[in-house]
C-alpha positions, 0 to 999 in steps of 0.5 A: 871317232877317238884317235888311237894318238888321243888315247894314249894321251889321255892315258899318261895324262890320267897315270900323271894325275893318278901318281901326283894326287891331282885331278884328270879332265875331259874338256870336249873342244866343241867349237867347230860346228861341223866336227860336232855331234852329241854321238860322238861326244858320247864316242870318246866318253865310251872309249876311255870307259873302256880303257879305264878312264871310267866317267865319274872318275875325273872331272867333266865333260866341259865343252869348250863352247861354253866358255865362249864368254870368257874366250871373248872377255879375253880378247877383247882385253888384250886388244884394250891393253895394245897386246893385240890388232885388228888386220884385214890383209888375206892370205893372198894379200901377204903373198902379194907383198912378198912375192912368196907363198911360203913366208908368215904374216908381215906384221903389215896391220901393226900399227894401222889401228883398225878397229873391230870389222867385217874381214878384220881378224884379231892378231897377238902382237908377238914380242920383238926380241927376246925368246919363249922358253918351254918347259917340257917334262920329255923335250927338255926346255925347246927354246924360241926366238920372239922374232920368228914367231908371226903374229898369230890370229886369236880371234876371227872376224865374226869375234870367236875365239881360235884354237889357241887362245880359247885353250888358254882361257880354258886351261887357266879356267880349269886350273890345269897345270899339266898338258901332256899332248902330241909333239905336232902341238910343240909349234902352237906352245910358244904361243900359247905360252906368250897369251899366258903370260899376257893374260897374267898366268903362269904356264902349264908344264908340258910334256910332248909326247912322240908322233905316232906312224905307220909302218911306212913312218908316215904320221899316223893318218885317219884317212889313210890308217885305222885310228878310231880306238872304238874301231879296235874294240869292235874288232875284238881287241881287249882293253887290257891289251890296248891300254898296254900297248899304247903306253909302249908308243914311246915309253917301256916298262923296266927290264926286257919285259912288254907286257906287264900288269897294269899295276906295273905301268901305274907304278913306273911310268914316267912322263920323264922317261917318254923317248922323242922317237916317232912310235911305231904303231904296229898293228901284227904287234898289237894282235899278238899282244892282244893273242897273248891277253886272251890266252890269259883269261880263264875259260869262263872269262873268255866265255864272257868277253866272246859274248858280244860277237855271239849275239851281235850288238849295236856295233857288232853285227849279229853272228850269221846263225839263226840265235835259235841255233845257238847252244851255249853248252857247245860253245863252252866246250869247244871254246877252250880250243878256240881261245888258244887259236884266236888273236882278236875276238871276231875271230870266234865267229869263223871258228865255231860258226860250222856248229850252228849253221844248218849248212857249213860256209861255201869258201871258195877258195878253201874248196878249190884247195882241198877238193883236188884229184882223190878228194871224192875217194878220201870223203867215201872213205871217211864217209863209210869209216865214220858211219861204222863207229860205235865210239863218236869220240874224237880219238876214234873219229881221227884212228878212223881217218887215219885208216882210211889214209893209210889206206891210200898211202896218205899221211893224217894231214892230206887225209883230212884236208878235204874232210875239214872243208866238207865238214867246216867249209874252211881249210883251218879252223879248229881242231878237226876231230874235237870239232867233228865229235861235237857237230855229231854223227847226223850232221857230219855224215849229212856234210860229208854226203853234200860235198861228195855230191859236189865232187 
């Protein structure tokens, strides 16, 4: 699934490109077997198509899988130019030697001249002196000693390139010049740059964006903490919402202002302007952003956008009504009073599901609260109250029930609580009375009478 932390990066990277005329690109790092399924290459191309990063619009998908030649072209060169050794010591080996489970590779296989071999990895010979400058667009130029930088493994026994040597090969491939990413990649840089500037290249700039964590400031985690951006937009989260808020992990807009069109963040972003703080991801601040996006659309905006989770899709589970039940020409009556009640667009479900089920939903929970002592005599009230109306309006339906309450020495609000839940099955929802007028005199009375039973 595509990490929340991934689609932020891929968004200030595609507004970099955007604001400098360059050239945004989808490499598909595809190597380890067990991470790699067509499906979830077809994941990520989805989800940017949802947050903007239409395909057709960069350039891509590659897969990193392709290139494997050329990954091995490029070992196999530096090891013919003494930049890199074979070495078949095991990770117990160097612990064994320095009595120390926590200290890097010895540098034991330097000057051993082994050769290619079953158990014989490919390490680059690190510089002895000197330091690796980075130039970061958000950390300014983070500096690095050569001599604390182990000799890293860029190759494997079996001749396949590592993670950082085959980005290397492919970013010099694709001609990439910019790399924005998290700021856990910040200890692989050095090296990177190192087999850069050992194949003959000039570096890209960087830009290390903070970590994103949770409300406990822990690294934000996929087996902990939901992360999948796809997670978020079955939810019923809003792309314009989403994209909006994820480049707020690290970086605000001018002024005391959140949400802003997109124009705006096209127009101000900076990468330069990336604070180094961990970024916070809220999620209660995420659903009010979205709350505040959907009260936004226009009613036939947001009759549209609700659609999925009124029939159900691949990945949305269809509505718990019978489809033939379903009447569009309700839905976008009550859907104005829905739209302003909402904070992600499952949501609509619970709240207009009473109208075309045959039977309200049984919530336990919501009968226990509201069926209390007096309840049998509110719904007999309301019952007979109801059934001499001649205006099934919902400003006669709640003069009624208020009658009925002053009746029995009760405000509107303890009146109507057993009726929502007879009515609805919930003890909030919608509107009552607008709600009601639509369900119709047959049906509400029918609810009524069912939960007077019950009692």
């Amino acid at each position: 699934m595509f990490h929340v932390g991934g689609a932020r990066s891929a968004l200030q990277n595609w507004i970099y490109a955007q604001q400098h005329g360059g050239v945004f690109v989808l490499r598909i790092e595809d190597t380890d077997a067990a991470r790699n399924r067509p499906e979830w290459t077809e994941g990520i191309i989805s989800a940017l198509d949802w947050i903007g990063i239409e395909r057709g619009t960069y350039e891509g998908p590659y897969f990193q899988s392709s290139y494997a030649a050329d990954h091995t072209a490029a070992a196999t060169r530096l090891y013919g130019e003494g930049k890199a050794y074979y070495c078949d010591c095991t990770r117990d080996d160097v612990v064994a030697r320095s009595g120390n489970k926590h200290t890097g590779y010895d540098g034991f296989c330097r000057e051993r001249a082994l050769g290619p071999g079953e158990g014989r990895a490919l390490r680059f010979r690190t510089p002895d002196e000197g330091e690796t400058v980075v130039e970061d667009l958000v950390r300014g130029k983070p500096t690095f000693e050569n001599k604390l930088l182990e000799d890293f493994v860029i190759a494997r026994s079996d001749g396949s390139a590592v993670f950082l040597l085959a980005n290397v090969v492919d970013d010099m491939s694709m001609g990439i010049t910019h790399v924005f990413r998290a700021e856990e990649h910040l200890p692989n840089t050095p090296k990177q740059q190192l087999l850069w500037e050992a194949l003959g290249h000039t570096p890209p700039v960087w830009g290390h964006v903070p970590v994103i964590v949770n409300e406990k400031r822990q690294k934000l985690s996929k087996r902990r903490d939901k992360v999948a951006l796809e997670s978020y937009r079955d939810e019923g989260y809003l792309a314009a919402a989403m994209r909006n808020y994820l480049m707020l992990l690290g970086w605000s807009p001018t002024g005391d202002r959140e949400i802003v069109p997109w124009s705006v963040v096209e127009e101000e972003y900076r990468i330069e302007d990336v604070n180094h703080a961990p970024a916070f991801f809220d999620v209660k601040k995420l659903r009010a952003f979205n709350g505040e996006y959907i009260r936004a659309l226009t009613p036939s905006e947001f009759t549209q956008v609700c659609a999925p989770w009124l029939s159900g899709t691949d990945t949305i589970p269809a509505p718990p009504w019978d489809p033939a039940k379903f009447d569009s020409e309700i839905f976008t009556t009550i859907a104005p009073l829905a739209q302003t009640r909402i904070s992600v667009l499952s949501e609509i479900v619970e709240n207009v599901d009473f109208l075309f089920l045959d039977e309200p939903v049984q919530d336990e929970a919501s009968w226990a609260k509201a069926m209390k002592e007096g309840a049998a005599d509110i719904l007999d009230g309301a019952a007979a109250a109801f059934g001499d109306l001649t205006d099934w309006s919902a400003d006669a339906l709640k003069a009624a029930l208020e009658q009925v309450g002053e009746a029995r020495g009760l405000k509107l609000g303890k009146t109507q609580a057993p009726v929502r839940v007879a009515v609805t099955g919930r003890t909030v929802g919608l509107p009552l009375f607008e709600s009601i007028e639509l369900l119709g005199r047959e049906r509400t009375l029918a609810r009524i009478s069912a939960a007077r039973a019950r009692l």
